[in-house]
N, CA, C and O atoms as CSV, one atom per row, in Angstrom:
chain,resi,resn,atom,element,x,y,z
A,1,UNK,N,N,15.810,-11.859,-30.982
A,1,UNK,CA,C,14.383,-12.021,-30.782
A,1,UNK,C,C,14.067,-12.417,-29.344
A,1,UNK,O,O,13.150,-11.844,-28.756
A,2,UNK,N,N,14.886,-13.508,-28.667
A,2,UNK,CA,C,14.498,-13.591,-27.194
A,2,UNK,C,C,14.442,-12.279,-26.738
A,2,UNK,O,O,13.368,-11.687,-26.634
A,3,UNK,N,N,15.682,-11.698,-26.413
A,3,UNK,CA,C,16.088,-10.624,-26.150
A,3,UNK,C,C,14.975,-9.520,-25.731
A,3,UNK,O,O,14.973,-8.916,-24.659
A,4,UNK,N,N,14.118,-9.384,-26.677
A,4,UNK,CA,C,12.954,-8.735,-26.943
A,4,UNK,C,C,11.875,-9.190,-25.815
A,4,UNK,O,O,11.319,-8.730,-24.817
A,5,UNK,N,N,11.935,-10.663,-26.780
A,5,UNK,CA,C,10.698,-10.715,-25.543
A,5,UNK,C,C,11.001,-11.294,-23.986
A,5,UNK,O,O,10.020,-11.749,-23.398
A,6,UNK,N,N,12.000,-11.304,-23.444
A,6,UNK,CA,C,12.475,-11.241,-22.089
A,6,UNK,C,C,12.303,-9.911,-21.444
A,6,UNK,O,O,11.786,-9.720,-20.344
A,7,UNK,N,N,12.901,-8.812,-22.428
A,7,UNK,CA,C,12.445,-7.224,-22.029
A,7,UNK,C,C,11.168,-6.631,-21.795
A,7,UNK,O,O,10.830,-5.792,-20.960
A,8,UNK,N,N,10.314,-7.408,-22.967
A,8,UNK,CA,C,9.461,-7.035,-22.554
A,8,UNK,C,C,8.154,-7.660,-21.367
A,8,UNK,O,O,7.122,-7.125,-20.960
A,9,UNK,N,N,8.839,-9.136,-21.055
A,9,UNK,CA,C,8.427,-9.684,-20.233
A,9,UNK,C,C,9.024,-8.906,-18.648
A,9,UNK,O,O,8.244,-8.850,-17.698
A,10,UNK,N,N,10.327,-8.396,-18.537
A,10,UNK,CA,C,10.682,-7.936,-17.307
A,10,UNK,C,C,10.071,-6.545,-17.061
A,10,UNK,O,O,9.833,-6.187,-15.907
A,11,UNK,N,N,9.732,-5.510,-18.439
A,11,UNK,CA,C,8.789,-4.569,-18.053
A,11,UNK,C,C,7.426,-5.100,-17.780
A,11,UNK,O,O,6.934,-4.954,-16.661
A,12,UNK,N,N,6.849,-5.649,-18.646
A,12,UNK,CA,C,5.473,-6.504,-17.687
A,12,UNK,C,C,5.343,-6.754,-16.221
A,12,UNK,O,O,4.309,-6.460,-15.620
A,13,UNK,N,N,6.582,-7.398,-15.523
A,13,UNK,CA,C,6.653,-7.375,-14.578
A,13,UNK,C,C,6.887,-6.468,-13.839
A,13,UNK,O,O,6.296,-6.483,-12.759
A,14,UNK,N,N,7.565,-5.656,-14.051
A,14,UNK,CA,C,7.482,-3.774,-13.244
A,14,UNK,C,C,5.773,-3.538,-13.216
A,14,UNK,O,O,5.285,-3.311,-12.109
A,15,UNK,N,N,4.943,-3.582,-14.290
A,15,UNK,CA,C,3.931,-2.741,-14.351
A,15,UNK,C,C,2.871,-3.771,-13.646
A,15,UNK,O,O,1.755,-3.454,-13.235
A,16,UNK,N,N,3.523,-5.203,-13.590
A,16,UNK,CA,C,2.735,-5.672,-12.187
A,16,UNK,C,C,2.334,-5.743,-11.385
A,16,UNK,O,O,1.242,-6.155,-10.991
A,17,UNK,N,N,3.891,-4.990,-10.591
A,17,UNK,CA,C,4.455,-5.065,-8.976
A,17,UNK,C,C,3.827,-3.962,-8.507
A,17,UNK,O,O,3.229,-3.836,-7.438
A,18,UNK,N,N,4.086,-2.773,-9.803
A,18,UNK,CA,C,3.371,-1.642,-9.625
A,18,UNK,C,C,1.724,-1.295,-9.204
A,18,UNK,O,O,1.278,-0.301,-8.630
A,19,UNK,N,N,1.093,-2.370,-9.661
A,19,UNK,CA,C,-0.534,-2.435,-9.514
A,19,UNK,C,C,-0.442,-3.645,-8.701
A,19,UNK,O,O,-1.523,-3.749,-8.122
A,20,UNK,N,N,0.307,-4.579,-8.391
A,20,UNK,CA,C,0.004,-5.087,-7.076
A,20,UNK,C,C,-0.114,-3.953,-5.849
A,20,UNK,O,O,-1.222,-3.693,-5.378
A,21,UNK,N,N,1.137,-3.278,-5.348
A,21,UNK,CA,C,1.678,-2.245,-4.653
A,21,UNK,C,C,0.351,-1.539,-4.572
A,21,UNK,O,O,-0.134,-1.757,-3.462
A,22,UNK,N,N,-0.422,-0.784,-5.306
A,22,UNK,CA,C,-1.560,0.019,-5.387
A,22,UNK,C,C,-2.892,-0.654,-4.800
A,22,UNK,O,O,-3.795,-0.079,-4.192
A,23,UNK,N,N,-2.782,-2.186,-5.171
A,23,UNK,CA,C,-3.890,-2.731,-4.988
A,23,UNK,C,C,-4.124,-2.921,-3.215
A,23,UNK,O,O,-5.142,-2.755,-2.542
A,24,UNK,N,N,-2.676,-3.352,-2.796
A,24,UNK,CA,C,-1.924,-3.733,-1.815
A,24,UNK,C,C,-2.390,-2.702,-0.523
A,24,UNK,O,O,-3.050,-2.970,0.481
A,25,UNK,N,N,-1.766,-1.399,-0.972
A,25,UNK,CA,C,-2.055,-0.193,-0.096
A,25,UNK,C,C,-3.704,-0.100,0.052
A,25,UNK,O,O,-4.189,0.316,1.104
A,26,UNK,N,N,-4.649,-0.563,-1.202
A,26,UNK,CA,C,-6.036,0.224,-1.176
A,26,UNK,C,C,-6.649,-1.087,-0.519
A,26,UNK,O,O,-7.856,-1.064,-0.275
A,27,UNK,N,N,-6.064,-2.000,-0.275
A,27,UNK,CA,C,-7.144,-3.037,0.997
A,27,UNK,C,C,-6.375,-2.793,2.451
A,27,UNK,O,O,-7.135,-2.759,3.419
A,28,UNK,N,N,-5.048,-2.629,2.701
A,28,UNK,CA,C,-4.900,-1.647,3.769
A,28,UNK,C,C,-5.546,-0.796,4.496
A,28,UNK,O,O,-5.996,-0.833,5.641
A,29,UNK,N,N,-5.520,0.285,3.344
A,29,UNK,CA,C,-6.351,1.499,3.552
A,29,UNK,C,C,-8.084,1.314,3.840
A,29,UNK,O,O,-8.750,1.839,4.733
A,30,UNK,N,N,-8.450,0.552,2.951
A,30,UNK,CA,C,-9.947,-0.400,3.428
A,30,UNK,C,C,-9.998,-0.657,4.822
A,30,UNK,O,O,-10.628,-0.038,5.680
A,31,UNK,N,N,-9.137,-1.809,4.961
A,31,UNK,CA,C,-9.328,-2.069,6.676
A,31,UNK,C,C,-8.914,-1.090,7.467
A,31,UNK,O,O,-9.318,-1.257,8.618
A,32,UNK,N,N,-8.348,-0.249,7.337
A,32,UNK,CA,C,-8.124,0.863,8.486
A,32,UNK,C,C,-9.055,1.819,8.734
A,32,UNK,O,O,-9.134,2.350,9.842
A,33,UNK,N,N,-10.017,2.198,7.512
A,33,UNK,CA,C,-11.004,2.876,7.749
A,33,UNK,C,C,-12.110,2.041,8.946
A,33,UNK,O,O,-12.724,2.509,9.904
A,34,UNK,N,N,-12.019,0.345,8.291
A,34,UNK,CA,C,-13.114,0.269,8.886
A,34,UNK,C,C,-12.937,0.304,10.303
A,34,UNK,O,O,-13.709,0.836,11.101
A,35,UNK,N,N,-11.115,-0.723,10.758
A,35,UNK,CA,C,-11.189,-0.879,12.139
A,35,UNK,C,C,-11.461,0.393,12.626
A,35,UNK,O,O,-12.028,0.168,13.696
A,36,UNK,N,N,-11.368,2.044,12.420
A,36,UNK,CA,C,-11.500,3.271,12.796
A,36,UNK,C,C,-13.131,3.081,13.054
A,36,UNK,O,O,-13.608,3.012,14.187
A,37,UNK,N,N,-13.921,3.007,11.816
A,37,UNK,CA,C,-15.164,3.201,12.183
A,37,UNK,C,C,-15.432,2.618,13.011
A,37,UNK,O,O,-15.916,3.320,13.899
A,38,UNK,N,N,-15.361,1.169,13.347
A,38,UNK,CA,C,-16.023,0.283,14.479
A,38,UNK,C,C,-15.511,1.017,15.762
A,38,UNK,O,O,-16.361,1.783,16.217
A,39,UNK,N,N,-14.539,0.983,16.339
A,39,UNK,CA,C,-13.817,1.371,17.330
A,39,UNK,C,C,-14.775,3.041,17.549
A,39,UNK,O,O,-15.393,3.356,18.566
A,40,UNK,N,N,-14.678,3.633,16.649
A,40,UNK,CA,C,-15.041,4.899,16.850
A,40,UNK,C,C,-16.913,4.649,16.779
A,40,UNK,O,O,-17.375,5.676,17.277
A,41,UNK,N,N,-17.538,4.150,16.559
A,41,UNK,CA,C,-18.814,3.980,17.060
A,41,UNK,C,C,-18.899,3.005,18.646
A,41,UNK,O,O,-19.737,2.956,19.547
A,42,UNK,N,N,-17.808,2.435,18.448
A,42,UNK,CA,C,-17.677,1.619,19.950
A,42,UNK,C,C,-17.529,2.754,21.198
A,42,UNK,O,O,-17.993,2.612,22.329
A,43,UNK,N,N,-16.755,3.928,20.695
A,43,UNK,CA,C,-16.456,5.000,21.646
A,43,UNK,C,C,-17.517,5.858,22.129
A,43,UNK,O,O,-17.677,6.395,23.225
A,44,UNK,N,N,-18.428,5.870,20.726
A,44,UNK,CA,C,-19.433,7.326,20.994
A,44,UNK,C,C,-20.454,6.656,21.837
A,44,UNK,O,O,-21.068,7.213,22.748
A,45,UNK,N,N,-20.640,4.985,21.338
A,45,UNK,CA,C,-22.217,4.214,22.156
A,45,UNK,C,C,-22.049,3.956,23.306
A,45,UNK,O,O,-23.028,4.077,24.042
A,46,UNK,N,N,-20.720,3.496,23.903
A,46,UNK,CA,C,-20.647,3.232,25.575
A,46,UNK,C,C,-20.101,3.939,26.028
A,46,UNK,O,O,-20.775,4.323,26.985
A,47,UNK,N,N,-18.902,4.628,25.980
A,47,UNK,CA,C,-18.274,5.355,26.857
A,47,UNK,C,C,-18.281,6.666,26.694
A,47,UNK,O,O,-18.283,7.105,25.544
A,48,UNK,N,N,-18.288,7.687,27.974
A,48,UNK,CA,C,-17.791,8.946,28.061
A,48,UNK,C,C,-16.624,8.869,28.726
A,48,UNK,O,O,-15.862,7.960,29.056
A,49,UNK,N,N,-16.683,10.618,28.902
A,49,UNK,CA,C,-15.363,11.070,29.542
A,49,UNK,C,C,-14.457,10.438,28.780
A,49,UNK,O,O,-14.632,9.896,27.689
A,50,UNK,N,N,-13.081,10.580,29.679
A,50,UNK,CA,C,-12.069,10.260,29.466
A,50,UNK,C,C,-11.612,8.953,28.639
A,50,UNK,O,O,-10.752,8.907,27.760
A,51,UNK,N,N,-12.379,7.938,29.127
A,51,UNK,CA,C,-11.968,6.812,28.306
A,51,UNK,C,C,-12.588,6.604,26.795
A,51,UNK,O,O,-12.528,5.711,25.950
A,52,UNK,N,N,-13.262,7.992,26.904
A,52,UNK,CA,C,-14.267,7.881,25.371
A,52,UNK,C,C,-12.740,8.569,24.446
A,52,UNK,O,O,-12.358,8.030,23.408
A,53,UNK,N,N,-12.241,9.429,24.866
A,53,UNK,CA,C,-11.358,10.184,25.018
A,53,UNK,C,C,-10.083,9.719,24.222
A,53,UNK,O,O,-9.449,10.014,23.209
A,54,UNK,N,N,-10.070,8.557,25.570
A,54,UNK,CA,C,-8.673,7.758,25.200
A,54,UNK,C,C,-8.813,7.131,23.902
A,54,UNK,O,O,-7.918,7.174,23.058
A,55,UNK,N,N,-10.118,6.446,23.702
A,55,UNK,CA,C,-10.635,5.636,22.730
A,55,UNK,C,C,-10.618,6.042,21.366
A,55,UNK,O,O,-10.407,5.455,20.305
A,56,UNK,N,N,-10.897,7.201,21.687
A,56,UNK,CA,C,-10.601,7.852,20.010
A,56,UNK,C,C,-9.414,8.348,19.771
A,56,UNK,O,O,-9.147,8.401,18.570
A,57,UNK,N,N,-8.507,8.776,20.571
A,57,UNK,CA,C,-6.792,9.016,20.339
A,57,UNK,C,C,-6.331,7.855,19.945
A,57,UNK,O,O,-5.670,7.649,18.927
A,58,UNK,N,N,-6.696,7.027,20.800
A,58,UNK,CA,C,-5.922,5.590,20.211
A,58,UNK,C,C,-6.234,5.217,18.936
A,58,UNK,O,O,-5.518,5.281,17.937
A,59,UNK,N,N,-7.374,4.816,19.046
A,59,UNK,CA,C,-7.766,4.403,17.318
A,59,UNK,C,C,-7.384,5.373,15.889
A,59,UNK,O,O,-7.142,5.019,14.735
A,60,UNK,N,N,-7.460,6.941,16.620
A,60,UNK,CA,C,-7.066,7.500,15.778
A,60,UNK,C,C,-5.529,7.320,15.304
A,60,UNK,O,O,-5.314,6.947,14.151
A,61,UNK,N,N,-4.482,7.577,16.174
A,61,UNK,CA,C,-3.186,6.868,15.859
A,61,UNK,C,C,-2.649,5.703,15.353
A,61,UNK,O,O,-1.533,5.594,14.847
A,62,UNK,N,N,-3.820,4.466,15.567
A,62,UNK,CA,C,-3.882,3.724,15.311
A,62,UNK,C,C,-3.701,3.256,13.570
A,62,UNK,O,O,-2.939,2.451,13.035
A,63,UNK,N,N,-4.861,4.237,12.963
A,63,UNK,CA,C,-5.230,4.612,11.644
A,63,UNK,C,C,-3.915,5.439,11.448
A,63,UNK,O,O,-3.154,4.751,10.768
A,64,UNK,N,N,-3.380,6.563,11.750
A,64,UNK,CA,C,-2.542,6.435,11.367
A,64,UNK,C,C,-1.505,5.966,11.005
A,64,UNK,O,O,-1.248,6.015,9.802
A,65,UNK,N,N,-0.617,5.389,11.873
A,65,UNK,CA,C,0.120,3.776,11.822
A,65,UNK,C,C,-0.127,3.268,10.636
A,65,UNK,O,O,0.645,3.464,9.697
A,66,UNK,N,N,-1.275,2.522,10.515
A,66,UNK,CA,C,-1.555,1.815,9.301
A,66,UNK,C,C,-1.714,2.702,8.323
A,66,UNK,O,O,-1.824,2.088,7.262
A,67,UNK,N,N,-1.797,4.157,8.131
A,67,UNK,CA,C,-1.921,4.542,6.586
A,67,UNK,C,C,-0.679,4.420,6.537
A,67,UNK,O,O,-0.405,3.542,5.719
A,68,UNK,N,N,0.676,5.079,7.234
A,68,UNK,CA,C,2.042,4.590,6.699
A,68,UNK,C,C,2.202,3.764,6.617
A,68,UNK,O,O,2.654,3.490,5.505
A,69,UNK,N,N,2.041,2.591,7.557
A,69,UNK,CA,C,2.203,1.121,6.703
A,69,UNK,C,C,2.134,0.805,4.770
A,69,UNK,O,O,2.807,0.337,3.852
A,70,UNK,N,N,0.450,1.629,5.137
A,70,UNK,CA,C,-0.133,1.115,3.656
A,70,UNK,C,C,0.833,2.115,2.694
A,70,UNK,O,O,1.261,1.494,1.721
A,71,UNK,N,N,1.259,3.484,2.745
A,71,UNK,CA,C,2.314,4.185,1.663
A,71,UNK,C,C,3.127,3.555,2.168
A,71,UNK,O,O,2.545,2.583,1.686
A,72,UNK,N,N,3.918,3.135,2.675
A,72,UNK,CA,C,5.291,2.304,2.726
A,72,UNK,C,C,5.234,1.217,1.924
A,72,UNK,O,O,6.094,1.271,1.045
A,73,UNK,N,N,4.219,-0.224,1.867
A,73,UNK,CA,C,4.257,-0.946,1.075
A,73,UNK,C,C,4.280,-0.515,-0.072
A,73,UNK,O,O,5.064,-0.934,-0.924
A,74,UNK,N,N,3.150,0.674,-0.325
A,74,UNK,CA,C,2.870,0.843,-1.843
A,74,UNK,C,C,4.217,1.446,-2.689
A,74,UNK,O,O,4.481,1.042,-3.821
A,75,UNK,N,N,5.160,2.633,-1.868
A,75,UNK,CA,C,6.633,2.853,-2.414
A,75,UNK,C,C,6.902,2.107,-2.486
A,75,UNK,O,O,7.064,1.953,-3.696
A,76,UNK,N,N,7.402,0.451,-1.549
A,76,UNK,CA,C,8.256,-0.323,-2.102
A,76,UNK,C,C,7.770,-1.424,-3.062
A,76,UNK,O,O,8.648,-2.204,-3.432
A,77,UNK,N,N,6.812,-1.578,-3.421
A,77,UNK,CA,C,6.451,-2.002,-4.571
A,77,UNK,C,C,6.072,-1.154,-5.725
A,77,UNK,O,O,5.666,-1.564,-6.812
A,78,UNK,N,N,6.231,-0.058,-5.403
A,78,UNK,CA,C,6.497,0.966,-6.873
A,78,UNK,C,C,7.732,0.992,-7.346
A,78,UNK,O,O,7.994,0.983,-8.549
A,79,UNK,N,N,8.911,1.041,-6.051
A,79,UNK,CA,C,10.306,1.023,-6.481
A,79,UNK,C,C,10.701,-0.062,-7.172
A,79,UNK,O,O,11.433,-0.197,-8.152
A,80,UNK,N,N,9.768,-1.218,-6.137
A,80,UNK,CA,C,10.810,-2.967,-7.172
A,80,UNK,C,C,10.078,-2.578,-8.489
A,80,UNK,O,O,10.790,-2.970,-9.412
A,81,UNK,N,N,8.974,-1.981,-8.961
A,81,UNK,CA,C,8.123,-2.060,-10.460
A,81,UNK,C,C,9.307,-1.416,-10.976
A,81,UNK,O,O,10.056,-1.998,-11.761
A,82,UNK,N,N,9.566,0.103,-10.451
A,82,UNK,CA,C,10.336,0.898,-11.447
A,82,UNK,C,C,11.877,0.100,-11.799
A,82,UNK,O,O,12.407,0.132,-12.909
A,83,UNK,N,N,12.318,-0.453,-10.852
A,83,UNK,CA,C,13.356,-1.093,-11.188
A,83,UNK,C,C,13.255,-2.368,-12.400
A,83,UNK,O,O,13.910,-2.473,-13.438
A,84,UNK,N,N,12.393,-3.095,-11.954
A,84,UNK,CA,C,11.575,-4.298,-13.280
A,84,UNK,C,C,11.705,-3.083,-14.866
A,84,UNK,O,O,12.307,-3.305,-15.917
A,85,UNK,N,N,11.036,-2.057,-14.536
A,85,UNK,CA,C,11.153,-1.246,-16.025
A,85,UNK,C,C,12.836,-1.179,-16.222
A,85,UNK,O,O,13.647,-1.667,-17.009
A,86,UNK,N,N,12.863,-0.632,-15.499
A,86,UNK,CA,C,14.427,0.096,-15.726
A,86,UNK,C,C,15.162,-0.896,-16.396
A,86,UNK,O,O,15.625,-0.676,-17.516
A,87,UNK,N,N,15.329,-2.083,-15.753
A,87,UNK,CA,C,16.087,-3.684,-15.931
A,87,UNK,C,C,16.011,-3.985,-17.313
A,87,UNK,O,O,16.952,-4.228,-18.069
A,88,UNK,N,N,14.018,-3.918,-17.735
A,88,UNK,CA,C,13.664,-4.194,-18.885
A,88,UNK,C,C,14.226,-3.239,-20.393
A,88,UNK,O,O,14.644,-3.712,-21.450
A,89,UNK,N,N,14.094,-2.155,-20.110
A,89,UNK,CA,C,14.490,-0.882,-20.875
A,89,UNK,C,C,16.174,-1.678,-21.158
A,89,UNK,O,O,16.354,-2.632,-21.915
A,90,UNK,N,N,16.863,-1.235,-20.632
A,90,UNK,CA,C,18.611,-1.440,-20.101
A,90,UNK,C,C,18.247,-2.980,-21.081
A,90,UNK,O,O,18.539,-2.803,-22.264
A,91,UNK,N,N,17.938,-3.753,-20.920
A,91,UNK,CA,C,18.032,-5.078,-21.658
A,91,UNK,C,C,17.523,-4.755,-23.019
A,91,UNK,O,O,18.151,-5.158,-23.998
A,92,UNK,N,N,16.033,-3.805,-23.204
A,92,UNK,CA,C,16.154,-3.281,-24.618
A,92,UNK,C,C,16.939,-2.409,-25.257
A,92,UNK,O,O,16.665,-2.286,-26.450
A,93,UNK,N,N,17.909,-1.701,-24.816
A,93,UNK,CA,C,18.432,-1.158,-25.568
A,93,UNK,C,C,19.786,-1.896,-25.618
A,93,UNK,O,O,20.528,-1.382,-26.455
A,94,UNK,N,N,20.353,-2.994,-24.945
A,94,UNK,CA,C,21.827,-3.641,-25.526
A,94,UNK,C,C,21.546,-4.369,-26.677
A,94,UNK,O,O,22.412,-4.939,-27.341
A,95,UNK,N,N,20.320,-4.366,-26.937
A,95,UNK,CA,C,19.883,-5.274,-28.346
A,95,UNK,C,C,20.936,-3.955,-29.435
A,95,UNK,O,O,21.010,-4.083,-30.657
């Protein structure tokens, strides 16, 4: 009977890590839009030329950067979830 409910406490915890990980990436992804927007209205209202230029390459790379950031966290907290299942499963079935 422990047995059971330890398993199913360590899959609980996979399907945690898993919606932490998701939650994790989507306030990431939040702030990167916005620092983009600000920066990129900062570009179009004062500057031309070239440094308007620069201003939006940068920020744009910038945003990029951080969306891999944000899928990088979110894989590795999908992987520790899937592993939490896996762990949990593997402990339900030596019952």
């Amino acid at each position: 009977m422990a047995m059971w409910v330890i398993s199913a406490l360590v899959v609980a915890v996979g399907v945690l890590a898993s919606c932490v990980g998701v939650e994790v990436a989507r306030q990431r992804l939040r702030s990167a839009h916005r620092i983009y927007r600000r920066t990129a209205s900062l570009s179009t209202g004062i500057l031309d030329g070239w440094s308007a230029w620069f201003l939006v390459g940068f920020s744009t790379m910038t945003m990029g950067i951080r969306w891999l950031y944000a899928v990088g966290s979110w894989l590795i907290w999908t992987l520790i979830g899937v592993g939490f299942v896996g762990l949990g499963i593997r402990l339900f079935h030596r019952l």
